[in-house]
ROLOZA-972303 format. One line per 8 residues: their letters; for each residue x, y, z of N, C-alpha, C. Coordinates in steps of 0.02 Angstrom, whole numbers, always signed. Atoms other than C-alpha are relative to their C-alpha. Example, Ala and Ser with C-alpha at 12.3 -4.5 7.8 and 13.67 -1.06 7.14 Angstrom:
2
as) +45 -59 +0 +615 -225 +390 +45 +60 +0  -42 -59 -3 +684 -53 +357 -39 +55 +37
//
This chain:
257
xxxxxxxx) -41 -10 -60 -1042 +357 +358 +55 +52 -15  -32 -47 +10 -946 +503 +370 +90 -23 +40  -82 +9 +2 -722 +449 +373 +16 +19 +58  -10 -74 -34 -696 +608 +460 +66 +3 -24  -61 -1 +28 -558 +623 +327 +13 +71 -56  +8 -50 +37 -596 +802 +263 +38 +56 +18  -66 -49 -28 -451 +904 +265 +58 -19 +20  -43 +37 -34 -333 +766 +307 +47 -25 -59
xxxxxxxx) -56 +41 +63 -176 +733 +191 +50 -62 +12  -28 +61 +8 -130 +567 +149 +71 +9 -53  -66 +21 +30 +46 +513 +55 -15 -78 -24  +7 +65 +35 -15 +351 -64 +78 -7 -59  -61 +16 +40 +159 +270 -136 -53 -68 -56  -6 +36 +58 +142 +164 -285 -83 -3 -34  +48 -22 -6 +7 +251 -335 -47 +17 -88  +21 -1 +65 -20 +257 -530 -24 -38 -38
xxxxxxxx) +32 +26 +40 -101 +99 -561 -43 -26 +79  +9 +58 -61 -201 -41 -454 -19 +30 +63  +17 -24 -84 -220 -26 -268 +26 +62 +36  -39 -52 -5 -123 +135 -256 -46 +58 -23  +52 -75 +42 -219 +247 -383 -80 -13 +52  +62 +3 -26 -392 +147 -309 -10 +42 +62  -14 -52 -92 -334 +218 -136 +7 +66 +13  -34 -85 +0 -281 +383 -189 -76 +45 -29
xxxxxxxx) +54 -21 +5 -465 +412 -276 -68 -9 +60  +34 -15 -68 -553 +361 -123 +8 +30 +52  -18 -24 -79 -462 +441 +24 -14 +74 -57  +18 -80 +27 -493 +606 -114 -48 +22 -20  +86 +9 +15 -677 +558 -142 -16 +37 +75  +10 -9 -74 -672 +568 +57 -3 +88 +24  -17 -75 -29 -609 +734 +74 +68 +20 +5  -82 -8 -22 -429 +702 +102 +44 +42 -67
xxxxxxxx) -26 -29 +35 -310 +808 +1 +46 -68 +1  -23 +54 +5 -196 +668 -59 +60 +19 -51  -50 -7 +34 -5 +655 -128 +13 -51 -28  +6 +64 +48 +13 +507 -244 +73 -4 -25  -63 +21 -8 +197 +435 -271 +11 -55 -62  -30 +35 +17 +284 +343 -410 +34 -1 -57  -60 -15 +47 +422 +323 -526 -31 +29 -74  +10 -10 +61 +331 +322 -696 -41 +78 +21
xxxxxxxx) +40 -64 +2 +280 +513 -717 -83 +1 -45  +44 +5 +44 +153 +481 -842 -67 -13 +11  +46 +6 -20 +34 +385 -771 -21 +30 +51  -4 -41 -64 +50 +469 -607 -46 +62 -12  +53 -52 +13 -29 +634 -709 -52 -10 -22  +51 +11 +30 -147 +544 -776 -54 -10 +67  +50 -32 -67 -217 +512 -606 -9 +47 +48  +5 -53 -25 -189 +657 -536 -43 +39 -45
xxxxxxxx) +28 -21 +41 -295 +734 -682 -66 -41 +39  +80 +37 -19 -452 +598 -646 -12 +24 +82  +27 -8 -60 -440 +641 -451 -30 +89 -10  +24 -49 +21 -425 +843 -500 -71 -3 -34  +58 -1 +40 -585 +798 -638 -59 -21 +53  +64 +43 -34 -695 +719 -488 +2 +53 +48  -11 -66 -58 -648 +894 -377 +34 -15 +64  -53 +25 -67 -513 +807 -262 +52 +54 -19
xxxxxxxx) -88 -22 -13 -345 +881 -214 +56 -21 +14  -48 +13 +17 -193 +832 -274 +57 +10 +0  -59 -14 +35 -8 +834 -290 +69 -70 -12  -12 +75 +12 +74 +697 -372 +93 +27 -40  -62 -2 -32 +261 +686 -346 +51 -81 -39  -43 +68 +31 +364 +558 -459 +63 -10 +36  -61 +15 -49 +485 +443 -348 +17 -45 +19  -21 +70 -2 +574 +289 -322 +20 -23 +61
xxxxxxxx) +28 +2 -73 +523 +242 -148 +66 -52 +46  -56 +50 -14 +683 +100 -145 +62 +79 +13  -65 -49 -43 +796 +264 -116 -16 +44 +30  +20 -36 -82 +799 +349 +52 -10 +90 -44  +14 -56 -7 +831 +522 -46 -63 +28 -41  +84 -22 +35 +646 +508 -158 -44 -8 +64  +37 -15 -46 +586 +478 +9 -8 +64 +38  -26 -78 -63 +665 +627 +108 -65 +59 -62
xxxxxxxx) +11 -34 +36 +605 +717 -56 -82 +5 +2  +51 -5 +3 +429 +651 -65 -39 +32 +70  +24 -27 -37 +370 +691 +121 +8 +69 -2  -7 -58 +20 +458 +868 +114 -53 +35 -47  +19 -25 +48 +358 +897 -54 -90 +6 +34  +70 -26 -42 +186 +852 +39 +7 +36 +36  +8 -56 -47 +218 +956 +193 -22 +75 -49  +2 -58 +15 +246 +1086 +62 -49 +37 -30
xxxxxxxx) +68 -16 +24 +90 +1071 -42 -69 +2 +31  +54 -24 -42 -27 +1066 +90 +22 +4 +74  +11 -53 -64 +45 +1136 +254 +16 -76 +61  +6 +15 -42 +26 +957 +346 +1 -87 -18  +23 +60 +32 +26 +746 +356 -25 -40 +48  +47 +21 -43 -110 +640 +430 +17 -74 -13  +3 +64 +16 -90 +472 +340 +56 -18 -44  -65 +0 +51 +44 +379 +258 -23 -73 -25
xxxxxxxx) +20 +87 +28 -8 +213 +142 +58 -15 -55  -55 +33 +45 +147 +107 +96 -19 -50 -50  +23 +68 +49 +78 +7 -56 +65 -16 -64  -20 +21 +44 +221 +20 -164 +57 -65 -3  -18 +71 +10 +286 -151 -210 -4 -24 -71  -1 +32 +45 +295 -292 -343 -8 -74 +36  -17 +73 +1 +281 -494 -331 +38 -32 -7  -62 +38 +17 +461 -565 -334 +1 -49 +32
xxxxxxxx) +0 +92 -19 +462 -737 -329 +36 -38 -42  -38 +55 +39 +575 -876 -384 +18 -49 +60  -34 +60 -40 +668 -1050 -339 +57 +43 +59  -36 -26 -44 +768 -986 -174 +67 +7 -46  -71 +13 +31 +936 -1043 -260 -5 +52 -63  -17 -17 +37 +894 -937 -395 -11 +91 +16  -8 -40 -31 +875 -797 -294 +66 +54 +29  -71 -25 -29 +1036 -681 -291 -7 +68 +67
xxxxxxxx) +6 -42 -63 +1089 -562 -141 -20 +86 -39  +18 -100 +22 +1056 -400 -269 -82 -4 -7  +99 +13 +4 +855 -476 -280 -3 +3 +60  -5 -8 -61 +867 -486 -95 -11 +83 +10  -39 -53 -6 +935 -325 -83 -61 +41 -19  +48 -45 +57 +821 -239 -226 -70 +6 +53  +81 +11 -18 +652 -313 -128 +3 +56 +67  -8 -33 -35 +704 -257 +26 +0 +84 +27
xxxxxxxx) +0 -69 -2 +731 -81 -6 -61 +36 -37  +54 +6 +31 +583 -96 -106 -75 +14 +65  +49 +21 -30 +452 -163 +12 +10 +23 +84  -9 -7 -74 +522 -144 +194 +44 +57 +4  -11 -57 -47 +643 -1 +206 -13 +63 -52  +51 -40 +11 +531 +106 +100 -52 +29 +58  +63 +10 -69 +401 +74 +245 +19 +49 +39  -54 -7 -74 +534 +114 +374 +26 +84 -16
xxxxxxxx) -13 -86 +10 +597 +286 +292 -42 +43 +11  +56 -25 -22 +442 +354 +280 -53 +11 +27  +41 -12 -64 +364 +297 +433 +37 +59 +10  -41 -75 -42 +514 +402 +506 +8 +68 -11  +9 -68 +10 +498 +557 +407 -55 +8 +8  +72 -32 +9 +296 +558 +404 +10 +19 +119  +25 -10 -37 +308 +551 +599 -26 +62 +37  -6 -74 -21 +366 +701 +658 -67 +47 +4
xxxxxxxx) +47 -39 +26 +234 +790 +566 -81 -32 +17  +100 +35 -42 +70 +667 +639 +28 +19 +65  +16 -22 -55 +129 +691 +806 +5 +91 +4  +15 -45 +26 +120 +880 +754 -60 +6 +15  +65 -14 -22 -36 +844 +738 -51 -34 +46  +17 +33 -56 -65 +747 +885 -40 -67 -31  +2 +75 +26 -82 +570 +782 -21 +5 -52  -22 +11 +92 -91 +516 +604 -28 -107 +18
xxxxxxxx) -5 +67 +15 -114 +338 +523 +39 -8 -38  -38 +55 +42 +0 +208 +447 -35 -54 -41  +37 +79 +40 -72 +74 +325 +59 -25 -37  -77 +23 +43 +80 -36 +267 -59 -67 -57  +25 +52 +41 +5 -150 +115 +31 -59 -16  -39 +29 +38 +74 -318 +100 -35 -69 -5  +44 +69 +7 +16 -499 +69 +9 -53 +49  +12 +49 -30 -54 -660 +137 +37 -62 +14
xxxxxxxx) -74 +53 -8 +124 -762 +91 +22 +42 +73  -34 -13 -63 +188 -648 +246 -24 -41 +52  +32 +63 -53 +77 -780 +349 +25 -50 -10  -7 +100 +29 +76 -938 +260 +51 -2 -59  -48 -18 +64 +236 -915 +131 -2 -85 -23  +27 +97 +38 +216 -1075 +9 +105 -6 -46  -65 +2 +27 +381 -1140 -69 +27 +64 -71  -34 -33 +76 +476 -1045 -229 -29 +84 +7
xxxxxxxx) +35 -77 -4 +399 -874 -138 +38 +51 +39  -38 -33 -36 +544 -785 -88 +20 +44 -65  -19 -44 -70 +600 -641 -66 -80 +22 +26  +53 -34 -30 +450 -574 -49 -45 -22 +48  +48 +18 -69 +339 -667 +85 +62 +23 +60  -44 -27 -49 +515 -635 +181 -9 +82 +0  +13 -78 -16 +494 -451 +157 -64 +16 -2  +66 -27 -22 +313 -457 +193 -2 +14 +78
xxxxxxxx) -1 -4 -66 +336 -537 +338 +43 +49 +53  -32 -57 -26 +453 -407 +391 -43 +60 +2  +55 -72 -9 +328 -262 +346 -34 -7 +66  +76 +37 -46 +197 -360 +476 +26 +27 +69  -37 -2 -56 +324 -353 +607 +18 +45 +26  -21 -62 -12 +374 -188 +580 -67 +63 +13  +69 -21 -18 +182 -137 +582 -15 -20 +72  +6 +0 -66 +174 -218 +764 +22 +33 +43
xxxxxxxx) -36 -20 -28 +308 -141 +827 +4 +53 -9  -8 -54 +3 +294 +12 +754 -88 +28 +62  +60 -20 -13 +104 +27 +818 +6 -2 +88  +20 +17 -66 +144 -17 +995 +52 +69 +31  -39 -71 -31 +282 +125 +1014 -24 +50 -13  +15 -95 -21 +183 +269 +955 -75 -23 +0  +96 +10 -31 -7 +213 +1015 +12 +68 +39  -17 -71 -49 +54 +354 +1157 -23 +62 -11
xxxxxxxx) +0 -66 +63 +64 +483 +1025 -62 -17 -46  +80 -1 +39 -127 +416 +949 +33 +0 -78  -39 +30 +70 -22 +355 +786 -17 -67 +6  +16 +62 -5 -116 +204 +731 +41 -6 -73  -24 +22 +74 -15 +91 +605 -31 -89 -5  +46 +51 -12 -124 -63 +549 +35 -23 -68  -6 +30 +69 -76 -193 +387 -59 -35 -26  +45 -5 +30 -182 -237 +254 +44 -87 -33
xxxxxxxx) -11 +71 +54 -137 -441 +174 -36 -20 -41  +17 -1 +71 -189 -423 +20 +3 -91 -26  +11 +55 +44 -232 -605 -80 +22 +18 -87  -22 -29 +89 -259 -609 -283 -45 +51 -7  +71 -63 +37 -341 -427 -333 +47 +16 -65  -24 -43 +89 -335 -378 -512 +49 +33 +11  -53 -52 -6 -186 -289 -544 +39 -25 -62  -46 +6 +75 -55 -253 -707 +44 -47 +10
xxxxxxxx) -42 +40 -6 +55 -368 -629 -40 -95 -47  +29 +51 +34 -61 -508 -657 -23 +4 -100  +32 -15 +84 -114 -434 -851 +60 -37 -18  -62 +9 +49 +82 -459 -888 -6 -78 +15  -10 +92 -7 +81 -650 -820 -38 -36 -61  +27 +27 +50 -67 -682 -924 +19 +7 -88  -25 -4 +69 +3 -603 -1087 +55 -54 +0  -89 +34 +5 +179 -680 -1051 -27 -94 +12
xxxxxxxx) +35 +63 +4 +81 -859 -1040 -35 -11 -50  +38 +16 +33 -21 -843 -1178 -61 -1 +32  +59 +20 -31 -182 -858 -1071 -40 +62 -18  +61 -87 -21 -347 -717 -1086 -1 +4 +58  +14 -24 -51 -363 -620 -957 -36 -8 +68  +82 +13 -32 -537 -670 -899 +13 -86 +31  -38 +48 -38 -460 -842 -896 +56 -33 +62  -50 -9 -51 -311 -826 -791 -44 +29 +60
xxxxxxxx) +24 -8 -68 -410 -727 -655 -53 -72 +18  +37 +34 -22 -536 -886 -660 +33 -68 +10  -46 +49 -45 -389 -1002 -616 +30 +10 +59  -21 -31 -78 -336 -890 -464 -49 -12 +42  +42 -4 -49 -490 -901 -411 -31 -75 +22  +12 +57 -21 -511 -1081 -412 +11 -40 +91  -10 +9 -63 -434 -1086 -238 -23 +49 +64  +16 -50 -38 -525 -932 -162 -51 -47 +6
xxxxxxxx) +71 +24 -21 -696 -967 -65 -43 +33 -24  +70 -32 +26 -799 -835 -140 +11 -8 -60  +19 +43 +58 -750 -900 -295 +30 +64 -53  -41 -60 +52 -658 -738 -391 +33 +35 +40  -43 -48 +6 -529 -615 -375 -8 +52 +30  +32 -84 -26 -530 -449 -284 +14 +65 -49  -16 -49 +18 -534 -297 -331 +45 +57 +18  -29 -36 -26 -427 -144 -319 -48 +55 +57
xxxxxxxx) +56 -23 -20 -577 -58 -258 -27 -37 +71  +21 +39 -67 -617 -168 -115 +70 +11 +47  -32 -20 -55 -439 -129 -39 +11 +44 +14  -20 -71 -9 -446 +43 -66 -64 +28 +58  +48 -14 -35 -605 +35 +36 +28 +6 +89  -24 +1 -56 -504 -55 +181 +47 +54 +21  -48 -42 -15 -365 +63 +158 -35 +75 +43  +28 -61 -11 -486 +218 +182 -24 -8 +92
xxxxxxxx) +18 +0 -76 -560 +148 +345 +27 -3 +53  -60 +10 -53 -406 +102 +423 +9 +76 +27  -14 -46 -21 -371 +273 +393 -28 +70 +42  +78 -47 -12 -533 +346 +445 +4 +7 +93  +27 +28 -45 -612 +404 +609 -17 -58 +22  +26 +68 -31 -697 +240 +610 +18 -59 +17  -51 +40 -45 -547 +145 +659 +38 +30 +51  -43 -12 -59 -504 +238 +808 +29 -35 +46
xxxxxxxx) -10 +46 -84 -480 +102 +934 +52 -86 -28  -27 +44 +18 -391 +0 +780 +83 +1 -6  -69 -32 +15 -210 -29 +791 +46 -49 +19  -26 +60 +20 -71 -165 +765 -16 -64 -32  +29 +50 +32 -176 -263 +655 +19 -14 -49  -2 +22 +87 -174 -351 +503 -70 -28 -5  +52 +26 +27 -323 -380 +414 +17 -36 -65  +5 +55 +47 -334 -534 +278 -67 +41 -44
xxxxxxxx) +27 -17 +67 -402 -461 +92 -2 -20 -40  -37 +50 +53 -409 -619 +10 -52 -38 -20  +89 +11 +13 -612 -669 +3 +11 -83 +34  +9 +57 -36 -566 -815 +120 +62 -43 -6  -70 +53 +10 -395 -890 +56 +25 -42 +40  -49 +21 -50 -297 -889 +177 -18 -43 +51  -9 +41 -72 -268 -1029 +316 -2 +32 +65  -11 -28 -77 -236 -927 +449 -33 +74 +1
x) +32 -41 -40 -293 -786 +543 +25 +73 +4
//
């Protein structure tokens, strides 16, 4: 099936490992010229090197997405390297979780600017430039606690659920302008976050994912690869008619809908 994503530049934040890089090699498998986003420089060239080695196009932009001026900086820097912006995928994040009480207002604070007004900056600078081109996509990435948040899971199901909200609301004011913005609730997929839990526990690897998955229905773990799939379609032709959604990426987890 052909995307119809050839020639179309995306902006992937948190983009040097996990669901970020997976996303940034498929929307550049596709066709899309693609700008890849995140603080550590290092790895960042390293995938920008593997997308360059597979004959994608690249420009990968180190930047710390929690302050408004690596945002101003990063859109600017795409316009500049290719002329134009079609798609914008907010994946960069972390898992902060603890006992509420042990939760201070600078973890509050930190997530927030992290997860939700990351989102929010660079919805507002990418727009301009999709209605430019007479509409663009949004994909905000965040998880399945923004539904069903379970105790000791704060801040972050609170600043999911804020992304979700801000994905409705954003999608219903510029539908007009053919700007679809859709969310993605991610479950457990592989990712370095989980490697460090298992080291910092003592547990193997192979083990720890086969206790996550004890409560999934298909019975394992996702991959980064399976959301970079959703990410691509969201952003594709072949979700034209999709838009204020959230789709569940969790192989059945979740309770709700």
């Amino acid at each position: 099936m052909d995307l119809e994503l050839k020639g179309k530049v995306a902006i992937v934040t948190g983009a040097s490992q996990g669901i970020g890089k997976a996303a940034a090699l498929r929307l550049a498998a596709e066709g899309a010229r693609v700008v890849i986003a995140a603080r550590g420089r290092e790895l960042l060239d390293r995938v920008a090197q593997e997308i360059r080695a597979a004959g994608g196009s690249v420009a990968a932009v180190p930047a710390d997405v929690s302050r408004a001026e690596d945002c101003a900086r990063l859109v600017a820097e795409a316009v500049k390297a290719f002329g134009r912006l079609d798609i914008l995928v907010n994946n960069a994040g972390t898992s902060a979780t603890g006992a509420f009480e042990s939760v201070t207002d600078e973890l509050w604070q930190a997530d927030f600017e992290l997860k939700l007004f990351a989102a929010i900056r660079l919805a507002r600078l990418a727009l301009p430039h999709m209605n430019r081109q007479g509409g663009g996509r949004i994909v905000n990435i965040t998880n399945i606690g923004a539904k069903q948040p379970r105790a000791k899971s704060m801040p972050t199901t609170v600043t999911r659920a804020a992304g979700l909200a801000f994905t409705k609301a954003l999608s219903k004011e510029f539908a007009p302008q053919q700007i679809l913005v859709n969310s993605i609730c991610i479950g457990s997929v592989r990712a370095g976050q989980h490697e460090a839990k298992a080291a910092k526990a003592g547990v193997a690897l192979e083990q720890y994912y086969a206790n996550l998955a004890k409560d999934i229905p298909l019975g394992r773990v996702g991959r980064a690869e399976e959301v970079a799939n959703a990410i691509a379609f969201l952003a594709s032709g072949a979700a034209s008619f999709i838009t204020g959604s959230s789709i569940n990426l969790d192989g059945g987890a979740s309770a709700v809908l």
